[in-house]
C-alpha positions as CSV (number, residue, x, y, z in Angstrom):
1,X,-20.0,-47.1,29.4
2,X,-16.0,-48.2,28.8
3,X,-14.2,-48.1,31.9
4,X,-10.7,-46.1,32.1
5,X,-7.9,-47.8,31.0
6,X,-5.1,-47.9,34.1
7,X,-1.6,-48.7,32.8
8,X,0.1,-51.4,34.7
9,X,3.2,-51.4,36.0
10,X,6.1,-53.6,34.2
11,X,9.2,-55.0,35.2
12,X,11.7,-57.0,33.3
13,X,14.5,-59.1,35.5
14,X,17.6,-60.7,34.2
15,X,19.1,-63.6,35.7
16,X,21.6,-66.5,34.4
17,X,20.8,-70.0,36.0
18,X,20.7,-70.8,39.6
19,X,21.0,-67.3,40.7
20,X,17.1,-67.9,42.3
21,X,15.6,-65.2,39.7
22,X,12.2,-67.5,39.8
23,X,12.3,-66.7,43.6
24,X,12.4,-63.3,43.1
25,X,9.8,-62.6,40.4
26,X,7.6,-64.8,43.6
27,X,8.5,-62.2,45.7
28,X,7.4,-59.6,43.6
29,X,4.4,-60.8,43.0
30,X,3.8,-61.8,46.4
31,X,4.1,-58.9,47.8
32,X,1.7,-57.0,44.8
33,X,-0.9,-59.8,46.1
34,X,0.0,-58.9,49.8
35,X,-1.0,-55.1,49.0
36,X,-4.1,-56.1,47.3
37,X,-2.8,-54.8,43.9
38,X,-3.6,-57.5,41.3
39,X,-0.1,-58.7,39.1
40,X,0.9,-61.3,37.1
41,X,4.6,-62.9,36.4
42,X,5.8,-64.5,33.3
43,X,8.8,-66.2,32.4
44,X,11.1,-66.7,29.1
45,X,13.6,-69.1,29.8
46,X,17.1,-69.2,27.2
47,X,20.8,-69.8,26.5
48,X,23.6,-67.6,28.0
49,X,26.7,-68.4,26.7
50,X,28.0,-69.4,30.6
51,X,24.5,-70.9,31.6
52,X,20.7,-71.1,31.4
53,X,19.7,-66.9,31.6
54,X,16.1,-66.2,32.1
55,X,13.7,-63.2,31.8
56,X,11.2,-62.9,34.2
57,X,8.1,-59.8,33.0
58,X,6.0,-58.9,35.6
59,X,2.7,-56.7,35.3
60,X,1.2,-55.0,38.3
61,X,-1.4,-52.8,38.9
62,X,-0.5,-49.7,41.3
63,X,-3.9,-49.2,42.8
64,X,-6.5,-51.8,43.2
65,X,-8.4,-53.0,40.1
66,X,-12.5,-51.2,40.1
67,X,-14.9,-53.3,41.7
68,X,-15.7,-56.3,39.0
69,X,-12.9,-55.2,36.8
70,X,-10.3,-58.0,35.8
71,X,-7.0,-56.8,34.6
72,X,-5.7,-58.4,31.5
73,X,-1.7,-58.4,31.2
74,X,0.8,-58.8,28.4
75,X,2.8,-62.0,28.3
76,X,6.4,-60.4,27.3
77,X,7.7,-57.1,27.5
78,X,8.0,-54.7,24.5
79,X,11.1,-52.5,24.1
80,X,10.5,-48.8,25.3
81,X,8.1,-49.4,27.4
82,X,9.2,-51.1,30.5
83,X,9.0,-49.2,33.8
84,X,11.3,-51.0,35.7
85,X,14.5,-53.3,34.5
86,X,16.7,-55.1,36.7
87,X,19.7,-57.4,35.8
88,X,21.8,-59.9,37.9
89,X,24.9,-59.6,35.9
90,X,26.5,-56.8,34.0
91,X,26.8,-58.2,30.7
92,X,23.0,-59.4,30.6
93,X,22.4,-55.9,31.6
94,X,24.4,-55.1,27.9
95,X,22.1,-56.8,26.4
96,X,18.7,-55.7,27.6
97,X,19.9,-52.3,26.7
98,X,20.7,-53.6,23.3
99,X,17.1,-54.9,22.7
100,X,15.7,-51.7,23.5
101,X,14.3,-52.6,26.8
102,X,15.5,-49.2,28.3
103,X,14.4,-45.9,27.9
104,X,15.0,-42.8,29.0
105,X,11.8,-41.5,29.4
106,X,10.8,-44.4,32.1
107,X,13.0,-46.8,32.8
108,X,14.3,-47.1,36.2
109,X,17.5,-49.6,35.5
110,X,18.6,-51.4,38.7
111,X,21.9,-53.7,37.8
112,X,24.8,-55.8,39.6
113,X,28.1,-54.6,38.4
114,X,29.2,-58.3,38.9
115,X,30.8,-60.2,35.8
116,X,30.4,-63.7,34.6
117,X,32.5,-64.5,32.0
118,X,31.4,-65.1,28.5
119,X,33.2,-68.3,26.9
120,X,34.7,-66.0,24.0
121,X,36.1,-63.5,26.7
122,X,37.8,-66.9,28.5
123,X,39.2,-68.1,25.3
124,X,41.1,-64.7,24.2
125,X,45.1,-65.1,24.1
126,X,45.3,-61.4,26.4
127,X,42.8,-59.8,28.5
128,X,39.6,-60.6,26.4
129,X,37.0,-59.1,29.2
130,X,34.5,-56.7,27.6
131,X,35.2,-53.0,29.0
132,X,32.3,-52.3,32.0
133,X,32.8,-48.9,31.5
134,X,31.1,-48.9,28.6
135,X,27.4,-50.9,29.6
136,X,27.7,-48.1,32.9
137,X,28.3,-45.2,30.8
138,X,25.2,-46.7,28.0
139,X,23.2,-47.3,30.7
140,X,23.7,-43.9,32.6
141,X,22.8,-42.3,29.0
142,X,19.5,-44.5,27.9
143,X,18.3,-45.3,31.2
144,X,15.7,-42.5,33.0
145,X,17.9,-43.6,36.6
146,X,20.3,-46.4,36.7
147,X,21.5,-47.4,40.2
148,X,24.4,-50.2,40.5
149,X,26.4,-52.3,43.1
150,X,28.0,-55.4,43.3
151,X,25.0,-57.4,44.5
152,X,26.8,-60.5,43.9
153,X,29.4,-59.7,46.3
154,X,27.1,-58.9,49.0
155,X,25.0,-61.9,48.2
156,X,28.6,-63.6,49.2
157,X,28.9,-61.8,52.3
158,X,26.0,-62.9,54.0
159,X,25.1,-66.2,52.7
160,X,22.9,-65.9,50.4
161,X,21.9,-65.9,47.0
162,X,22.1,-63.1,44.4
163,X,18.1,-62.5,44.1
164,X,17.9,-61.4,47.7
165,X,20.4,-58.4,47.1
166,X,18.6,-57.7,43.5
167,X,15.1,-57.8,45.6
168,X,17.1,-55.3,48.1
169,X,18.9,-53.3,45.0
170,X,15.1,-52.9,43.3
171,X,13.4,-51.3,47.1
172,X,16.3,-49.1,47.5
173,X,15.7,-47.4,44.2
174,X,12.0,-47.2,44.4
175,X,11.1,-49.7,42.0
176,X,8.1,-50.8,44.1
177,X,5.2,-49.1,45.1
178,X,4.7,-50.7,48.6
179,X,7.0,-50.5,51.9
180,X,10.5,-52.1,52.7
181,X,8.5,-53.5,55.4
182,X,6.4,-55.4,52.4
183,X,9.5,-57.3,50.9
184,X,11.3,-58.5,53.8
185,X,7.3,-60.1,55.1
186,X,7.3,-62.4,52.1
187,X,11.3,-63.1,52.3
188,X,10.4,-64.2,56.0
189,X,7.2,-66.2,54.2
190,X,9.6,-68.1,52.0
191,X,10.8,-70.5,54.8
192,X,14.5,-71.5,53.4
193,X,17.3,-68.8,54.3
194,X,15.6,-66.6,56.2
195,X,17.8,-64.5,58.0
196,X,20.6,-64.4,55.3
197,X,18.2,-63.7,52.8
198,X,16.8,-60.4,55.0
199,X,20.5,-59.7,55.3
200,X,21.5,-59.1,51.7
201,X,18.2,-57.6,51.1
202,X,18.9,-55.0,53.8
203,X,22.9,-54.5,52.6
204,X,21.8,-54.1,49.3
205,X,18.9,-51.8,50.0
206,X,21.3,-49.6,51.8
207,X,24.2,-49.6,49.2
208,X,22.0,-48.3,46.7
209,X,20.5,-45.9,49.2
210,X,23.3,-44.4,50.1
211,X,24.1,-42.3,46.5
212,X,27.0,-40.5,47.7
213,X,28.7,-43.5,48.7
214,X,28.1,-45.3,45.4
215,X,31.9,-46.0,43.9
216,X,32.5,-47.6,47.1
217,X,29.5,-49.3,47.3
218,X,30.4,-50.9,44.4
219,X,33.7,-52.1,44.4
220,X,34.7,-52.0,48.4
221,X,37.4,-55.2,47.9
222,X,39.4,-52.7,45.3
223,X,39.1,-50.0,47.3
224,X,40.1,-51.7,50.6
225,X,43.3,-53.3,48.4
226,X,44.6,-50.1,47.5
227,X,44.9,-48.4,50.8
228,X,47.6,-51.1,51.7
229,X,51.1,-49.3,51.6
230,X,52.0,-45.5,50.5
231,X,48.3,-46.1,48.5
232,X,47.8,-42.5,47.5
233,X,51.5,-40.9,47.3
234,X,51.2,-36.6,47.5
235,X,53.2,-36.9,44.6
236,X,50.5,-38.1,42.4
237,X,47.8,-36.3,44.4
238,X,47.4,-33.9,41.0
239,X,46.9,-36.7,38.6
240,X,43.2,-37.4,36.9
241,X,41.5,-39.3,39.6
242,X,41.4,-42.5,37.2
243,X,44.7,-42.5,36.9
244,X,45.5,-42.1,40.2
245,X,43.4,-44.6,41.4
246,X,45.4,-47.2,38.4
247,X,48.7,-46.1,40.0
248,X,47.4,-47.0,43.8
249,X,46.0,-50.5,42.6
250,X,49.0,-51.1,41.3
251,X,50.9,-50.2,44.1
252,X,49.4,-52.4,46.4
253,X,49.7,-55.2,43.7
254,X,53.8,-54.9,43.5
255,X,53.7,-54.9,47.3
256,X,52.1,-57.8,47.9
257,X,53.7,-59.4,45.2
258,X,57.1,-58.9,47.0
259,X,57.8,-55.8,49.6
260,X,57.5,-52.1,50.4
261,X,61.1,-51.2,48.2
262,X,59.2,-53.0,45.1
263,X,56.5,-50.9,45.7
264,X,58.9,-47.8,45.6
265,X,60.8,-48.7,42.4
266,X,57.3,-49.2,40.4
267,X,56.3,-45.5,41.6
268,X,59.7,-44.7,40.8
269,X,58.9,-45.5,37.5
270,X,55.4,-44.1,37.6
271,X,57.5,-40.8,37.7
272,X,59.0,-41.0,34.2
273,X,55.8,-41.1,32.9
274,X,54.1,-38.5,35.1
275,X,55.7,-35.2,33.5
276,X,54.5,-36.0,30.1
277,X,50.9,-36.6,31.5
278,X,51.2,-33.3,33.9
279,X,52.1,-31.3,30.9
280,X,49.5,-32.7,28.2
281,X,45.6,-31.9,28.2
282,X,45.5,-34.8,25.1
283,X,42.7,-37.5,26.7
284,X,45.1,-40.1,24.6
285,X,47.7,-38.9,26.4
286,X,46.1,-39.7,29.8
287,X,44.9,-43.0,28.7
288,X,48.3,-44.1,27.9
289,X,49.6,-43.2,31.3
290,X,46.8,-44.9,33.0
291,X,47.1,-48.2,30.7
292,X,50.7,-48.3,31.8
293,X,50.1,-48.0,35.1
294,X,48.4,-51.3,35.0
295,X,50.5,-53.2,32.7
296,X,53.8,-52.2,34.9
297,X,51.9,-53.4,38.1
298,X,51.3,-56.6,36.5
299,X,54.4,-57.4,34.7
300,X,56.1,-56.2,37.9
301,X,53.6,-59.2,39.6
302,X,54.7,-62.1,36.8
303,X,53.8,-65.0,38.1
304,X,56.4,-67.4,38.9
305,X,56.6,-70.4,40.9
306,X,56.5,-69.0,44.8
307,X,53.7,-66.4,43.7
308,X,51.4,-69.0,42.6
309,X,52.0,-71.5,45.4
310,X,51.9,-68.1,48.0
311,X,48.1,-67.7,46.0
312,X,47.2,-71.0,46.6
313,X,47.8,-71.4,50.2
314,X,46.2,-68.0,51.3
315,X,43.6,-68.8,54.1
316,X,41.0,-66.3,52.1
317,X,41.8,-69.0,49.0
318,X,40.7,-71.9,51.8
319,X,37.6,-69.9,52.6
320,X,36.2,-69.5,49.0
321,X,36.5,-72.7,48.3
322,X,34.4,-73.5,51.4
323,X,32.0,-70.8,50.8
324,X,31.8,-71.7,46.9
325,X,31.1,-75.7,47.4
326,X,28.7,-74.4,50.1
327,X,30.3,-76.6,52.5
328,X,29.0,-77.5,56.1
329,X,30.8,-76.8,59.3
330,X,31.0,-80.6,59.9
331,X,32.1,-81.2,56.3
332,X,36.1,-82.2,55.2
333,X,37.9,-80.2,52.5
334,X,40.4,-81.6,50.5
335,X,42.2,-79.7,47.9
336,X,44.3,-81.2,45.4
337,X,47.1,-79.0,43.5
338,X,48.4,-80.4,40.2
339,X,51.8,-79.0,39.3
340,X,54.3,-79.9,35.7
341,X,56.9,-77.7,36.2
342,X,59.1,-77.4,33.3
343,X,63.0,-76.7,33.0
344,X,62.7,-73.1,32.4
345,X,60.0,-72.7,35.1
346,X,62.8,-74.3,37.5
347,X,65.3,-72.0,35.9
348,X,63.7,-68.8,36.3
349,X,63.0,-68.9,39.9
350,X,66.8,-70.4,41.0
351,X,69.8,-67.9,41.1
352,X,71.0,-65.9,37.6
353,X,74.3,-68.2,36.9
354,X,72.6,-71.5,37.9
355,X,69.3,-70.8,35.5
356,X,71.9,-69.3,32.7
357,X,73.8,-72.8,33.0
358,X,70.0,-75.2,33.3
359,X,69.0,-73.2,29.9
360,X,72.0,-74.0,28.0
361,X,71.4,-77.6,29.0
362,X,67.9,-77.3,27.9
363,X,68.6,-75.4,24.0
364,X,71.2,-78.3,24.1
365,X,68.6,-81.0,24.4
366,X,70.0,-82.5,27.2
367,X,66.7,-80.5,30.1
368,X,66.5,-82.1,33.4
369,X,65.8,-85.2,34.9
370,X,63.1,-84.4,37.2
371,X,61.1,-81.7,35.3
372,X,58.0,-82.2,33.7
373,X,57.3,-84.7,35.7
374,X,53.4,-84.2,36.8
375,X,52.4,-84.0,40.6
376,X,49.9,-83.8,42.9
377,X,50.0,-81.8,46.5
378,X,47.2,-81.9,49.2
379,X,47.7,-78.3,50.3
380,X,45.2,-79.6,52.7
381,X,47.3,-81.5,54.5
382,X,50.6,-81.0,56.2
383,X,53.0,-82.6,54.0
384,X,51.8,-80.9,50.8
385,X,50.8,-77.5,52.8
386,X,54.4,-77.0,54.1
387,X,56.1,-78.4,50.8
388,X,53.9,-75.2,48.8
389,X,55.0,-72.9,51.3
390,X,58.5,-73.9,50.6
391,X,58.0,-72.7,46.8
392,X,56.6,-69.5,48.5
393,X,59.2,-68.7,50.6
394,X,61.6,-68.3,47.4
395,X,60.1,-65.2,46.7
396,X,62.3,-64.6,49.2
397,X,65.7,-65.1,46.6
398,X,63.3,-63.7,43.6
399,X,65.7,-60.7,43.0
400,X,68.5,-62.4,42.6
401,X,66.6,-65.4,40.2
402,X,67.0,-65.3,36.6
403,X,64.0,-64.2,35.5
404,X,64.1,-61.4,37.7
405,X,66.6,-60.1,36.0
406,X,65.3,-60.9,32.5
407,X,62.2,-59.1,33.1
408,X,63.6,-55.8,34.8
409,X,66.1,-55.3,31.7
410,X,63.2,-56.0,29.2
411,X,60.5,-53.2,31.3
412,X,63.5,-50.6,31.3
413,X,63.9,-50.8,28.0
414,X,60.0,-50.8,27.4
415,X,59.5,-47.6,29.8
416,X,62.6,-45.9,28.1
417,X,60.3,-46.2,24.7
418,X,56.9,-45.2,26.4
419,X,58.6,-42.1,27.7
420,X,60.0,-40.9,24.8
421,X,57.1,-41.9,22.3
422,X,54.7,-39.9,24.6
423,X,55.1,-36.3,23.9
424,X,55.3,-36.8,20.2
425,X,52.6,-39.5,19.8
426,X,50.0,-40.4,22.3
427,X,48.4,-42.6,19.7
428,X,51.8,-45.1,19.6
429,X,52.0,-44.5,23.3
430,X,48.6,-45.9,23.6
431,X,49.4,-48.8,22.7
432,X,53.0,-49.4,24.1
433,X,51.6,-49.7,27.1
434,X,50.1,-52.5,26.0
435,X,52.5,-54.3,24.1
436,X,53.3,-56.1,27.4
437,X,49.5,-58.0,27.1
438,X,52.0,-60.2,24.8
439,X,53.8,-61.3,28.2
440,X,52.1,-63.8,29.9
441,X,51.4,-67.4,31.0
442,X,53.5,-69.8,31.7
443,X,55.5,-72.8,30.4
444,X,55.5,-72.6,26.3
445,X,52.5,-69.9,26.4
446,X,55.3,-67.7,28.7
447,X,58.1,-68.8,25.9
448,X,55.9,-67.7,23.1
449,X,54.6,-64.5,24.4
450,X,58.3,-63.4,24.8
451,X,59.2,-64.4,21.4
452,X,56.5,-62.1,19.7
453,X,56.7,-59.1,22.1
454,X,60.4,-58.8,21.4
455,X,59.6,-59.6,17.6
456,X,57.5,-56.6,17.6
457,X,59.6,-54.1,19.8
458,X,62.8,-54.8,17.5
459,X,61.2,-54.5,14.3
460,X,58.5,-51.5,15.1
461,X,59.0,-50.0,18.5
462,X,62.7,-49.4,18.6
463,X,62.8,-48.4,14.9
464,X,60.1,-46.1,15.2
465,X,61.1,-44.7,18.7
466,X,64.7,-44.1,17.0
467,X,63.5,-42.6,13.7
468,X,61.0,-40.3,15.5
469,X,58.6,-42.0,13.0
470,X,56.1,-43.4,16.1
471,X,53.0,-41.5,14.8
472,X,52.7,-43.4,11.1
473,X,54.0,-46.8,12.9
474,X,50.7,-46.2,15.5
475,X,48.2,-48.2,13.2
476,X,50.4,-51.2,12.7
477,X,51.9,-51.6,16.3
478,X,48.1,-52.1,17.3
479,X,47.9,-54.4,14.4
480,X,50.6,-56.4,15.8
481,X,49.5,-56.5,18.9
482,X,45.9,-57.9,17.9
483,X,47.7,-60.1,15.2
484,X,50.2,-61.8,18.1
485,X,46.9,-61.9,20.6
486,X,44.7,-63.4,18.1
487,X,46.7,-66.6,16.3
488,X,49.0,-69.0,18.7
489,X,51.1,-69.6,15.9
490,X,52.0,-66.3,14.8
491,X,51.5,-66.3,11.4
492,X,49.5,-63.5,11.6
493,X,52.0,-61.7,13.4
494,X,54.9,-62.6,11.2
495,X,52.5,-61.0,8.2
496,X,52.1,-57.8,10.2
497,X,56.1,-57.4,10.7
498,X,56.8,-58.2,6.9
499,X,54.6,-55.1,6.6
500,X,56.2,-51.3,6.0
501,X,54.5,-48.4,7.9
502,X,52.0,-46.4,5.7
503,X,53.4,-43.0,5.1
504,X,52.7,-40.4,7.0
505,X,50.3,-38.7,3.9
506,X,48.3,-41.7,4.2
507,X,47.5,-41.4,7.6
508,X,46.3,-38.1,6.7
509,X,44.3,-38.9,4.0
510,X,42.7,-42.0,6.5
């Protein structure tokens, strides 16, 4: 007589290269062995485009196999029917949604809302990252549960690697049909790491635990960042709660940057924008506010000589470095700073009439003597630590620099366009606020950036703005945007301006 057939249990985990996922599908299967329950692990390993990802399949049974039975398990997962799927990395967790791995029906997802960079997202002229709004919201939708934190973060908090916080991440959600107790037996079998393994294994087990705690859970260091300063001003308490949250960030950005009264004029300008969004139900609307909001804070924070050497002499710098070169108490650091300043680098930072008169020399062809001459500090040592600090303290003279000026006149003029494109087009709103993605970098990048933002506001954004003409101009101000983000050169670009607006009929007919 044919015996039943008992459906395993099968998991699927995610993991890029040295992130111990091999030491995690042991676990697992460890612990199935520990209970009695009979399982078996396979692994596929691949190429990520930032390094070696593997998928690790796991098959368990739930209940001990029948006296003389012997189990027989799949080698590889097929999509739709996978029990449990866990992912180290946000984007790898894109992509087992993509192949089908999740369903709605069964699938318990279980991901780290950490991001490792894809080489194409490093190599993009603006902000190239891919929106992880939108793998949380497809996850949420195909998964049966989905449960996230940033495991890698707490792996970085206590020592350890980013399997023990997945292995904690997996029992808080119930993936496992055996005890807490059951994991953190085999962790304490492994030998190697004990304690901080049992540590992120417990922190993660209670992040994901803890449900109604989840957005904090998740991203604690944002949270914590925002609540320095006037974080959460009454007068934006009736703002959508993403947009408030944008305008706090940002806050605390332009206060660190320089002081509390920088904080106050960038929520000073906050407040031209907030009647339109207060008075508009239009979701385009709101996104345009909260876009802005994050491209004032960080064109308000341009980087300039003191803020980078302030960046790189902050102790919590020091301390990643240690913790990333997992470095030994006993061990020596020495970090090396490579600077080129150019002319207009020097410029910008030193008093208006003194850069005016260094940038005249340079369009001349005469520059300076001393710039671009290449160097190299030891901010780890006192010579080159107090000779960065120096550079710091000028943020000191920052208002009265050149630059300073430059910038404040060109975001005036920018906000005076936002706020009066945003009542009668949210869709050209939309994307003035990001027109400032052009401005960025430093050096010839910086030089460039400026050229082809104010190419585009003087022959689309100030001519539409003026005409009243912003809702047929929407289209190709975006299309100037990607254009001057997209080719160094600006050819593209310079094809986009030559370009006339399509009528408004057109739209309309689009």
């Amino acid at each position: 007589m044919e015996s039943a057939r008992i459906s395993p249990k099968t998991i699927l985990v995610a993991a890029l290269g040295g992130e111990g996922g091999s030491v995690l599908a042991n676990w697992i299967v460890a612990a199935a062995h520990a209970e009695g329950l009979p399982a078996q692990s396979t692994s596929v390993p691949g190429v990520a485009q930032r390094t070696g990802a593997t998928s690790y399949y796991i098959e368990l049974l739930e209940q001990p196999a029948p006296p003389g039975a012997e189990p027989v398990f799949a080698l590889v997962p097929i999509a739709g029917r996978v029990d449990v799927v866990a992912s180290s990395e946000l984007l790898e967790s894109g992509r087992l949604l993509e192949r089908g791995f999740v369903s709605p029906e069964r699938t318990l997802f279980v991901s780290s809302s950490s991001r490792a960079l894809t080489t194409m997202e490093k190599m993009q002229m603006g902000d190239g990252r891919f929106d992880s709004a939108r793998i949380h919201e497809t996850a949420g939708t195909l998964a049966r549960q989905y449960c996230h934190a940033d495991l890698d973060r707490l792996a970085q908090e206590h020592g350890t690697i980013i399997s023990a916080t997945l292995f904690g991440a997996m029992a808080g959600a119930g993936a496992f049909p055996w005890a807490r107790e059951r994991c953190e037996e085999v962790i304490r079998a492994g030998g190697r790491g004990i304690e901080a393994s049992l540590a992120g294994f417990a922190a993660a087990h209670d992040a994901i635990r803890q449900a109604d705690d989840e957005v904090s859970a998740s991203a604690p260091v944002a949270t914590a960042t925002a609540d320095k300063g006037e974080s959460s001003p009454e007068r934006f308490a009736s703002l959508p709660a993403e947009v408030r949250e944008l305008v706090s960030l940002g806050l605390a950005r332009v206060i660190d940057y320089q002081d509390e009264a920088y904080g106050d004029l960038y929520l000073e300008r906050m407040r031209t924008l907030v009647g339109a969004l207060l008075a508009s139900t239009d979701p385009q609307t709101h996104h345009a506010i909260g876009e802005a909001a994050r491209r004032l804070a960080l064109w308000m924070a341009y980087e300039d000589i003191p803020r980078v050497a302030d960046l790189k002499t902050r102790g919590a710098r020091f301390a990643r470095i240690r913790r990333e070169a997992e470095m030994q108490p006993d061990q020596l650091l020495r970090v090396y700073e490579y600077l080129k300043p150019g002319a207009e680098e020097i410029a910008d930072m030193l008093p208006r009439s003194l850069g005016e008169r260094i940038m005249k020399r340079v369009e001349a062809g005469k520059g300076l003597p001393f710039a671009g001459r290449g160097m190299a500090l030891s901010t780890t040592n006192i010579t080159g630590f107090f000779m960065m600090r120096m550079m710091a303290w000028m943020s000191r003279l920052r208002r009265k620099s050149l630059r300073y000026a430059q910038e404040q006149a060109a975001i005036d003029i920018w906000l005076e366009a936002l706020s009066k494109a945003l009542p009668r087009s949210p869709a050209f709103a939309g994307a003035l606020a990001e027109l400032p993605r052009l401005r960025k970098g430093y050096g010839e990048t910086q030089m460039r950036g400026r050229t082809n933002y104010h190419a585009v506001l003087d022959a689309i954004v100030l001519p539409a703005v003026a005409s009243g003409a912003e809702e047929q101009n929407a289209p190709r101000l975006r299309k100037a945007i990607s254009a001057a983000l997209a080719d160094p050169e600006s050819d593209k670009l310079a094809r986009v301006l030559a370009e006339t607006a399509d009528p408004p009929q057109a739209i309309a007919a689009q």
